[in-house]
C-alpha positions in Angstrom: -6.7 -51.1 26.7 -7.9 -47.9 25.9 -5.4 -44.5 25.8 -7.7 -43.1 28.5 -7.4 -46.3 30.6 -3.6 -46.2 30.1 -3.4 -42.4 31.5 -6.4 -42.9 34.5 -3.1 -45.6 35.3 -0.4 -43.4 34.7 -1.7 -40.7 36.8 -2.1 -42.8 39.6 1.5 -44.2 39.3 2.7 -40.9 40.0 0.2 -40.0 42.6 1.9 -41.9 45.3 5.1 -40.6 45.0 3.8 -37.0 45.3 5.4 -34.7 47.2 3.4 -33.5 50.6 2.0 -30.6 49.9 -1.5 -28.8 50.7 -3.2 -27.3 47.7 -3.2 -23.6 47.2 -6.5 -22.0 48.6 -8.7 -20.9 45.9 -7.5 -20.3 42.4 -4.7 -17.3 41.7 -4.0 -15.4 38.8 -0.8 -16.7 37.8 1.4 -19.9 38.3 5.1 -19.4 37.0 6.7 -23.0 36.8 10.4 -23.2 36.6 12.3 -26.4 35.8 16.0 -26.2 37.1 18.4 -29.3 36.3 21.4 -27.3 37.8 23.5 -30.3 38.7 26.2 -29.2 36.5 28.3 -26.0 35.7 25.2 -24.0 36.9 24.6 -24.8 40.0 26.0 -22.2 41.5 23.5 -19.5 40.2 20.5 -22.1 42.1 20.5 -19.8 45.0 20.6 -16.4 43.7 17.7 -17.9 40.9 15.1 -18.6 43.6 16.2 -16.2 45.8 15.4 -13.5 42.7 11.9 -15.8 42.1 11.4 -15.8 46.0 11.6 -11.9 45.7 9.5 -11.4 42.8 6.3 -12.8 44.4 4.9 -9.7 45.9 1.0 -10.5 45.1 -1.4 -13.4 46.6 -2.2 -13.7 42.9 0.8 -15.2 41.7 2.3 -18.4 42.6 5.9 -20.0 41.5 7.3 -23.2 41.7 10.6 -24.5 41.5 11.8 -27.8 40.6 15.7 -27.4 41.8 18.5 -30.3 41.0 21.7 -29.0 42.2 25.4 -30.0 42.7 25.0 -28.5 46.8 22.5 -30.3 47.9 21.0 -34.3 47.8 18.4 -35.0 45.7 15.4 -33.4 44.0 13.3 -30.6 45.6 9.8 -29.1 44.4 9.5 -25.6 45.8 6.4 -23.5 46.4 6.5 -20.2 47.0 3.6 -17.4 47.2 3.7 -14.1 48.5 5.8 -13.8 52.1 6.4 -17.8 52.6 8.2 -20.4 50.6 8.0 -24.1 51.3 10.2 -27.2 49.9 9.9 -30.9 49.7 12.1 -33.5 49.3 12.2 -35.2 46.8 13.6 -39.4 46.2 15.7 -39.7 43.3 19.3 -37.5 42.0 18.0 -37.7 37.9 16.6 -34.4 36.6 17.0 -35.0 33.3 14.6 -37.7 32.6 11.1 -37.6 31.7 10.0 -39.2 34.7 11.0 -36.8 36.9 9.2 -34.0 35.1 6.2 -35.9 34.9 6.5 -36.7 38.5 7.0 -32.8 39.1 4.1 -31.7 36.4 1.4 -33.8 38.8 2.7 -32.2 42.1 1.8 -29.0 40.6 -1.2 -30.3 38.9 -2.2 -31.3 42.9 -1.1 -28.3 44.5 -1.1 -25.1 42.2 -4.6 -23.6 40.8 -4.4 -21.1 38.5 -6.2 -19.0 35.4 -2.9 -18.5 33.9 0.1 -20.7 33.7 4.1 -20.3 32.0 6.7 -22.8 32.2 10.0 -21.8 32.1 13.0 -24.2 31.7 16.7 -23.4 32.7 19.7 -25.2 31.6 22.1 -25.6 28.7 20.6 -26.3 25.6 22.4 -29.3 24.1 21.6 -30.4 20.4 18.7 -30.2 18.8 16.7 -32.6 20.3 18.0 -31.6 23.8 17.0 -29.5 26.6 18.7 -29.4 30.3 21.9 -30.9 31.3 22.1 -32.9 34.3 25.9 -33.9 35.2 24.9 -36.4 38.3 24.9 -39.4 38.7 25.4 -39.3 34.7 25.3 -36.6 31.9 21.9 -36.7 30.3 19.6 -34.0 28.7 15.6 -34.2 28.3 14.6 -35.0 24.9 12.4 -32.2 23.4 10.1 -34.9 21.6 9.9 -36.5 25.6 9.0 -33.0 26.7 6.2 -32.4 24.7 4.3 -35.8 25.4 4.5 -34.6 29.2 3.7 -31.2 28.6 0.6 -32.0 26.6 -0.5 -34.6 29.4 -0.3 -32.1 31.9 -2.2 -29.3 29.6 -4.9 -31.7 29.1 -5.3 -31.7 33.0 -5.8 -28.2 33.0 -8.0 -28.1 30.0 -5.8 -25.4 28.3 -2.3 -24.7 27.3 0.3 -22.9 29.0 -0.1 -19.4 28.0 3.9 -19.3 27.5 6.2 -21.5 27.2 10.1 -19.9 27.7 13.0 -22.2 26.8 15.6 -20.4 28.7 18.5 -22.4 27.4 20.6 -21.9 24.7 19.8 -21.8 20.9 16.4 -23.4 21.0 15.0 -20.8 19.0 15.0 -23.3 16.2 11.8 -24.2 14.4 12.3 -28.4 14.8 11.7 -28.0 18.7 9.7 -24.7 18.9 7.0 -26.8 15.9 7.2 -29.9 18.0 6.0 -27.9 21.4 3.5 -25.8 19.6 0.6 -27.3 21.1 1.9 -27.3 24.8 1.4 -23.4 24.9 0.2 -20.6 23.5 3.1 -18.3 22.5 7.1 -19.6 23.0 9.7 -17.6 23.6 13.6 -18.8 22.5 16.4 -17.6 22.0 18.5 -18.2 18.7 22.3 -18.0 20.2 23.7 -18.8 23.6 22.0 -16.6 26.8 23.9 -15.8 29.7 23.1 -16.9 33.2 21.3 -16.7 36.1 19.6 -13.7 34.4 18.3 -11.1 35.9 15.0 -10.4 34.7 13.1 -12.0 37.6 11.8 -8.5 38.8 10.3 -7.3 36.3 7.8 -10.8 37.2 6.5 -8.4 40.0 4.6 -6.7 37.8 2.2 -9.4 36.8 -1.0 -9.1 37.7 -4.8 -9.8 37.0 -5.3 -8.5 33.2 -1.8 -9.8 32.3 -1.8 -12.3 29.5 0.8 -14.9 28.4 2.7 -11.4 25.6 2.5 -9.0 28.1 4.5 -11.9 30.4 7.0 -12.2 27.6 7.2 -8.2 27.0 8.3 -7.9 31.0 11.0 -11.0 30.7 12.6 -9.1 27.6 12.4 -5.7 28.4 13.4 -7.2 31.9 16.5 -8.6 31.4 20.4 -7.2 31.8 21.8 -6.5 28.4 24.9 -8.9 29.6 22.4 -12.3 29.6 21.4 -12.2 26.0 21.9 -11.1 22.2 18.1 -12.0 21.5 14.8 -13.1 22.3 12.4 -13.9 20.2 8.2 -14.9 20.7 6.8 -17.2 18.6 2.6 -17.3 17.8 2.3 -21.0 17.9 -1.3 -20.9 16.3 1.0 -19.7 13.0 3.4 -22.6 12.8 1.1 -25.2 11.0 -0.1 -22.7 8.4 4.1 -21.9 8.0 5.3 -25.3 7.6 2.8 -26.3 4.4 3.8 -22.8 2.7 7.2 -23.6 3.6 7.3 -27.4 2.5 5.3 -26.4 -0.7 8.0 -24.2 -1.6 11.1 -26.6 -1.3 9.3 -29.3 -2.5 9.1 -26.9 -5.8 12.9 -26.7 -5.4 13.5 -30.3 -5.6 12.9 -30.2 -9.3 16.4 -28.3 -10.1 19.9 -27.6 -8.8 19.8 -24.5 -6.0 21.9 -22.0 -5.4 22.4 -19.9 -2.1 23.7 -16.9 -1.8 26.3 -17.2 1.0 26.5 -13.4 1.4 23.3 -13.5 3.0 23.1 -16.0 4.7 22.8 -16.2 8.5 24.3 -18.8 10.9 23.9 -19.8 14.4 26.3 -22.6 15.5 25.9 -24.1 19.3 26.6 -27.6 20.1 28.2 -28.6 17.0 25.1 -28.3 15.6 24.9 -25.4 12.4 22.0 -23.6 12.2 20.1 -21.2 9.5 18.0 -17.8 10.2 15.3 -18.8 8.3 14.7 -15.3 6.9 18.2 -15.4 5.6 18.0 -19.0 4.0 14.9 -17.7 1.9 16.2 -14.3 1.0 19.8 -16.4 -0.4 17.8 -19.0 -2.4 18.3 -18.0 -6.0 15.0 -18.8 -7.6 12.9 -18.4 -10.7 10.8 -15.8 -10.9 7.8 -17.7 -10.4 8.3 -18.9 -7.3 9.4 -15.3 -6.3 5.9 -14.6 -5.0 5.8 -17.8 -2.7 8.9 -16.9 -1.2 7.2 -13.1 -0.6 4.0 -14.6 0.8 6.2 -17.1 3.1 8.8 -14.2 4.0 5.7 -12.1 5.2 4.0 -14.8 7.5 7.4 -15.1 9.1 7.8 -11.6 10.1 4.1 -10.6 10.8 2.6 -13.7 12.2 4.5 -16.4 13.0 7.3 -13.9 14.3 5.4 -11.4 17.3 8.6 -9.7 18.2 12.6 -10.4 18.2 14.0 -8.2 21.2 17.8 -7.4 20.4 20.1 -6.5 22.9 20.4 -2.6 22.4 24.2 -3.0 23.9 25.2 -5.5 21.2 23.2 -5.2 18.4 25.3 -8.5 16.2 21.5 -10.1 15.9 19.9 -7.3 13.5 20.4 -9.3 10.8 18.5 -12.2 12.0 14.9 -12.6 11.8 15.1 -14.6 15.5 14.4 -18.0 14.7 16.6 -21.0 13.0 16.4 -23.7 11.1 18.5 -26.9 11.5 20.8 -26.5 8.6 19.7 -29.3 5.8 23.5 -31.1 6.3 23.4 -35.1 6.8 26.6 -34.1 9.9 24.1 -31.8 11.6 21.0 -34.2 12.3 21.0 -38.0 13.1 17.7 -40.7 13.4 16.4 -39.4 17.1 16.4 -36.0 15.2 13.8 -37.2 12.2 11.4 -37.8 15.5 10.5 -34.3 14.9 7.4 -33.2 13.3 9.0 -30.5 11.1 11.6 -33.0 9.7 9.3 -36.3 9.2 9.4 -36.6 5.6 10.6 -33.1 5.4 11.4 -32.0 1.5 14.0 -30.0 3.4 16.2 -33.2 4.1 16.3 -34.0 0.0 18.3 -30.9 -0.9 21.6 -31.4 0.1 22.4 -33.1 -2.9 21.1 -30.2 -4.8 22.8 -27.5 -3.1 25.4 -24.9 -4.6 26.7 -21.9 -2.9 27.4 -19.6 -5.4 30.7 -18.0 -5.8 32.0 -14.3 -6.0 
């Protein structure tokens, strides 16, 4: 049977179980799509979150919807909410944090929502690498990133274009293993290396949007948007740049293969979440130790980085701790920090990286 056989049946698996809902008339502007697993810890921020959504709709040209999974209330809901009215459907099933479900939630909105523009924005804890949203009940489960992306890119191809931004507003995903994996599901992404704060308060500044606005000035109003208790960092990743990156980048460990490497541990950077260690990428190129002709690869790769790959790292201006990161991670290359769901990953599939630990040496003072 042929793959577009198999998705002509998958689509119309989901379409019965579609929430009742009539379309949007006519196409808007913008459709902001939030994804909120709060049946855990969280759940008490799901009201003031959609209330601060519900308030930040202020023009028929943009549209939100909610998907909301909370400890008050049984069952799933899909919320639609447009400028003076908000609507809400039930929903059968208490799991959140399964693929199914966002699938099932990706074609509501693919029935219902018409826009020119569209950002998805999930909300949860962040979990380990190859998580993303916590839901407690009936078990504790997170999505899988590599899950994500296969849903993502089905529901893109619907619309004949990516997202134009992507915003993993969860914890420490501003790693390159899941930010590389999601690439082609939008545009730009925008992560955040450490922990954020919640519910956030940067829904207002969503009022702003309007026709002109592309996916970077979006990201520009979340950042410059948000209370300077909710987050050390943000950072907004050019997902065009991440192929290009990723050869420079293997080319040059695969180079460092050949010889013992030293790191300077003076300069290098760490983010730990989940149990999970983490490297500023920046940092773990500026501490390798390396013969000066490899210098200018490191030079070249350090520049792409920072001006294209990197479009802006917003630092909290109240605690500045993240100036000496760059704003994206890398998994650090330790066997403890990764396990066989984690080699799913695109970056990491016969990565060089995973072939240094042997050959690595901090050096000492």
């Amino acid at each position: 049977m042929s793959a577009s056989r198999h998705f002509l049946l998958f689509i119309f698996s989901l379409s019965w179980l579609s929430s009742v809902a009539q379309p949007t008339e006519g196409v808007v502007e913008w459709a902001l799509l939030y994804y909120m697993p709060y049946d855990n810890n969280l759940s008490p921020f799901a009201d003031s979150v959609q209330q601060m959504i519900r308030n930040a709709i202020r023009s028929p040209d943009v549209i939100a919807t909610i998907l909301r999974d909370d400890a008050q209330t049984t069952g799933i809901r899909h919320i639609l909410i447009k400028q003076g009215s908000e609507q809400s459907f039930s929903v059968n099933g208490e799991t959140s944090a399964v693929t199914s479900t966002l699938r099932h939630y990706l074609q509501w909105i693919h029935e219902t929502v018409k826009a020119r523009h569209y950002a998805f924005i999930f909300l949860d804890h962040g979990g380990s690498i190859n998580e993303l949203c916590l839901d407690e009940f009936p078990q504790a489960k997170f999505l899988a990133v590599d899950s994500v992306n296969r849903a993502l890119l089905d529901f893109t191809s619907l619309k004949q274009k990516p997202l134009d931004l992507l915003f993993l507003q969860v914890c420490a995903k501003g790693s390159i293993e899941p930010l590389y994996e999601l690439r082609h599901c939008a545009s730009l992404t925008m992560a955040s290396q450490p922990v954020l704060g919640a519910p956030n308060y940067y829904y207002h500044a969503l009022a702003a949007l309007a026709s002109g606005s592309d996916g970077r000035d979006l990201a520009n109003m979340i950042a410059e948007g948000e209370r300077e208790d909710m987050f050390y960092s943000l950072s907004l990743i050019n997902n065009s740049a991440l192929d290009h990156f990723k050869i420079k980048f293997d080319r040059l460990i695969k180079e460092l293969e050949k010889s013992i490497i030293i790191l300077d541990p003076v300069k290098l950077k760490i983010v730990e979440y989940a149990q999970t260690s983490y490297w500023d990428i920046r940092s773990f190129l500026q501490s390798l130790e390396l013969a000066p002709e490899y210098s200018l690869l490191r030079e070249s790769l350090l520049n792409e980085l920072e001006n294209k790959v990197i479009l802006f790292h917003k630092i909290n201006p109240m605690d500045p701790r993240m100036s000496d990161y760059c704003g994206l991670s890398l998994l650090a290359p330790l066997k403890k920090n990764y396990d066989d769901n984690d080699l799913r990953f695109s970056f990491l599939k016969e990565s060089p990286l995973l072939k240094l630990p042997g050959r690595l040496r901090q050096r000492t003072y």
